[in-house]
N, C-alpha and C positions, 0 to 999 in steps of 0.2 A: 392623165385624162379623167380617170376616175374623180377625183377631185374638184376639176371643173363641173361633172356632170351634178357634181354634189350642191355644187355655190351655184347653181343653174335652178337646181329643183329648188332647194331653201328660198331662193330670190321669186322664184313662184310660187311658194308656199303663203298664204294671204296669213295663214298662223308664227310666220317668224317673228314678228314685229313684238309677239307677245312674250318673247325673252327679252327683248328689249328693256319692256315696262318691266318686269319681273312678278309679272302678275299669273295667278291660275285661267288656264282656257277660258272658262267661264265665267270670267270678268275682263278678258280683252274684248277690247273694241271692234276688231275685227270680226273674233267669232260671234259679237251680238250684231255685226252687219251683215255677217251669213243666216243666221238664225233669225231676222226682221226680214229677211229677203224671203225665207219658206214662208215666213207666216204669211207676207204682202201677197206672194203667188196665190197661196190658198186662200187668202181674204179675194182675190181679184175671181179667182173660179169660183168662190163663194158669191161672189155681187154678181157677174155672170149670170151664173143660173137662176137666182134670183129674179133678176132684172127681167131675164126672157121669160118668165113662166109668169112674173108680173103684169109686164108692158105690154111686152111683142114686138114692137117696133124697132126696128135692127140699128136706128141711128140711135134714138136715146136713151137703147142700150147700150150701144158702142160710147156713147156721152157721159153717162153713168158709171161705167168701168175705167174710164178714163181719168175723171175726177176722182173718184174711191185711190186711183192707182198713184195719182199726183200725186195727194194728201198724204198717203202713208209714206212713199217716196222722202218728200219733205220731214216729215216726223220720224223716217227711221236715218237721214242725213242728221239732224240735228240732236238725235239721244247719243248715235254712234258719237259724231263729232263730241260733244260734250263728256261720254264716257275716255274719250281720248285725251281730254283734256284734264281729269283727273289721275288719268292713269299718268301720261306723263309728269304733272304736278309730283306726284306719289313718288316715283321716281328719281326728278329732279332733288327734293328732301330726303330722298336714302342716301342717293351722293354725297351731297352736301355731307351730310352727318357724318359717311363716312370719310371722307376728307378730311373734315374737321378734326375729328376725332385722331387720324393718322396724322397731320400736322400737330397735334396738340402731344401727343404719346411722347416725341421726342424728345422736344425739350423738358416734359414733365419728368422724364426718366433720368434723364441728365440732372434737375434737379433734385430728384430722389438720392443719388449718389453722391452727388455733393454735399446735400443733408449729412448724410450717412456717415461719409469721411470726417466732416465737420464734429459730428456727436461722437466718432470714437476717440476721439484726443488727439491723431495722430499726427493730426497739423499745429498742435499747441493744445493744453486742458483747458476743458470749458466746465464752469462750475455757476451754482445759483441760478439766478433771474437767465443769462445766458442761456442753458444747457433748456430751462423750462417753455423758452420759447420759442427755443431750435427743434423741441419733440413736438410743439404744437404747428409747427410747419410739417414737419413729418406727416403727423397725422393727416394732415388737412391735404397733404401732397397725394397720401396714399387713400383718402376718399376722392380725391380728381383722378387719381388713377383707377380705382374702381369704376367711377360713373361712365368713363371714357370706354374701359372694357365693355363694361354693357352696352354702351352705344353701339359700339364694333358688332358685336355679338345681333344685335338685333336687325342691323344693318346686314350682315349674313345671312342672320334670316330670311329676313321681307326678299331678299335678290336671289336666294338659294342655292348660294355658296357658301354655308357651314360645313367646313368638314367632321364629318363622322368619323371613326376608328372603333367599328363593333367588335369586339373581343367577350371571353367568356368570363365573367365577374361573379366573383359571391358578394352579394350585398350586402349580406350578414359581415362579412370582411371590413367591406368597407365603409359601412356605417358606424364600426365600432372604433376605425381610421379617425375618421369625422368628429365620434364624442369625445377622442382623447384631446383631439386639436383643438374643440371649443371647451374643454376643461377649466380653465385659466377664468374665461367669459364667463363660464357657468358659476362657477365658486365665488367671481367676484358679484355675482349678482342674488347669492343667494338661491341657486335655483339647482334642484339634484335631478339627472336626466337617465332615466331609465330602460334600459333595452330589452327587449324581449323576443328572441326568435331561437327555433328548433339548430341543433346542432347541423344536421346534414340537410340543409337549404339544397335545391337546386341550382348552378349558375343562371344567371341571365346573361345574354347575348347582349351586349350595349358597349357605347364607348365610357371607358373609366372617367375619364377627365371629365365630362360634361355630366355623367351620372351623379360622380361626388361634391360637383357644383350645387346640384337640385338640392343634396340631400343636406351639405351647407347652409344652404340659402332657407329652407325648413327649420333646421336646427336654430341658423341662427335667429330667424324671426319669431320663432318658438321664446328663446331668452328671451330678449330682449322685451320682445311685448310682455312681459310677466310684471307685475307694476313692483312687488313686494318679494318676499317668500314664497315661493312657488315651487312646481316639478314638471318633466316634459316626459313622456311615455310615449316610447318609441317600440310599436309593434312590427313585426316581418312574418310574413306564412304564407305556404306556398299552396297553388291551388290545383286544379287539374292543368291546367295551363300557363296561368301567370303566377307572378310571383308577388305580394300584396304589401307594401309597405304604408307604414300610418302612423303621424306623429300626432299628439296630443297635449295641449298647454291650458294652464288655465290662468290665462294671461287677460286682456282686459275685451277681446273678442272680437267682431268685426257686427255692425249695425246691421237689420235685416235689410236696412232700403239702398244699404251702399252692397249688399251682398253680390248684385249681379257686376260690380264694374271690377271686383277681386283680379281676374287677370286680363284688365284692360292695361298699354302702355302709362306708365307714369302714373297710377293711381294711387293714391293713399288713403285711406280713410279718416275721419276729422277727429276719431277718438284716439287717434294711431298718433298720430302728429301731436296729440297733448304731451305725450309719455318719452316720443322717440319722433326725435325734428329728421336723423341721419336718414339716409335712402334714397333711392332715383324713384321707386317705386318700377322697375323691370325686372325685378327679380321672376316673379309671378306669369310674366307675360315671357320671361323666356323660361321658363321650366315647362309650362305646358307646352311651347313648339317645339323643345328639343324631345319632351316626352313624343309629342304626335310622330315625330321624325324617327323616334325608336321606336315606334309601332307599341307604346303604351297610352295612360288616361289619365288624370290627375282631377280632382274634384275634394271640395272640403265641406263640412259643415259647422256654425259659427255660432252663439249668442252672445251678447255687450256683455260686459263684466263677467260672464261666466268659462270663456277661452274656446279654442278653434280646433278642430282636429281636420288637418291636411292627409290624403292619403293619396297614392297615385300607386297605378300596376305597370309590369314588365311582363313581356311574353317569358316563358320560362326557355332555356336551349334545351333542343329537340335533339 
């Protein structure tokens, strides 16, 4: 019974619809049809009094309230209807992608494996021109399997099904995880990556998997943008309450006028793209929501040619 009463109130709830879209309160349709509705009232006692302390005459006053009350009537059906129409659009495209994206996983995975089997000899040796075009599959397998993760990942987002797993983390730990694993990257590119943080950090409360992701996707874009000879300086310090991480490159930078679209979906900037074609450009747009989602903040500061320094905070555990 309890249950029923449940699927009873939800179905009267005029705010359910807005899990649907997977949108915040504040951008359903719904709640700007409740919220156009207070103002119309108040607009209609506003013309009201108005009208009577104007006119006087009780008919076109009553004429006057009427017309005010159509008009708005009409214009709060047609923003609502049209904010519906995006949300559901919005909607419609998070599926899609994630669909797509889970269609496409499968068999990219299966051909990752079969790569794999192929390049270890086990089916027959593969040598020369063979073996170099079978690792250039690889590779190009294992960027379609990247771009598709992030798809996933983002599609999580926007619908608010990412799962979390907050646990207590040294950052310090695991940042220095991360320098050993892009070691290889870093040497091949010429660039020395420097850490610097207090021995007895405080943990932070976060989940590992998606923290070491962020600090990945830093590190890695830290390399990579370095056009020559370079170094990445990676500070950590804790504060009274959070805990303060900040990478630093002096790599080829990011332009001041592209500076505000840094964690918009898909963005790249035109100087980025000279140096380094690879990227979906969602790194950036999901590090700050998985940050916001951890009750942290991420923000950088950048000039062209002279490199970027990225830093984001964790609340500390209490």
């Amino acid at each position: 019974m309890p249950q029923i009463f449940k699927k009873i109130l939800e179905s009267l709830n005029p705010l359910t619809p807005c899990k649907k879209w997977g949108v915040p309160i504040w951008q359903c349709p719904q709640f700007l049809f409740l919220l156009m509705g207070l103002i119309i009232i108040g607009a209609i006692l506003a013309t009201y009094s108005i009208a009577t302390y104007r006119i006087g005459d009780p008919k076109i006053v009553a004429l006057v309230v009427l017309t005010v009350a159509f008009i708005l009537l009409i214009l709060d059906f047609i923003i609502t209807r049209s904010f519906e129409r995006i949300a559901e659009a919005s909607r419609m495209k998070t599926e899609f992608i994630s669909v797509v994206s889970h269609q496409l996983r499968s068999p990219l995975t299966n051909l990752k494996y079969s790569l794999e089997l192929l390049i270890s000899g086990k089916l027959g040796k593969i040598q020369g021109k063979k073996l170099e075009y079978f690792k250039i599959l690889e590779e190009n397998t294992q960027r379609m399997g990247d771009l598709i993760n992030d798809l996933l990942t983002v599609s999580r987002i926007e619908t608010g099904r990412l799962p979390l797993k907050k646990e207590e983390i040294s950052l310090g730990a695991l940042t220095k995880k991360v320098i050993l694993k892009f070691k290889p990257l870093a040497d091949t590119s010429n660039v020395k990556v420097e850490l610097r943080a207090p021995k007895n950090l405080p943990k932070v409360l976060s989940d590992p998997l998606w923290l070491e992701q962020i600090v990945e996707n830093l590190l890695d874009n830290a390399i990579r943008y370095i056009k020559n000879k370079g170094e990445v300086k990676i500070r950590i310090k804790a504060g009274a309450k959070k805990i303060y991480f900040e990478i630093q490159d002096n790599g080829v930078g990011i332009p001041k006028e592209e500076q505000k679209f840094i964690f918009q979906k898909f963005f790249r900037s035109e100087n980025v793209l000279k140096y380094q074609t690879d990227g979906s450009g969602l790194g950036l747009y999901i590090a700050k929501q998985i940050l916001k989602l951890l009750g942290g903040e991420i923000d950088f500061s950048s000039k062209e040619n002279k490199g970027s320094t990225f830093w984001f905070t964790l609340p500390i555990k209490s």
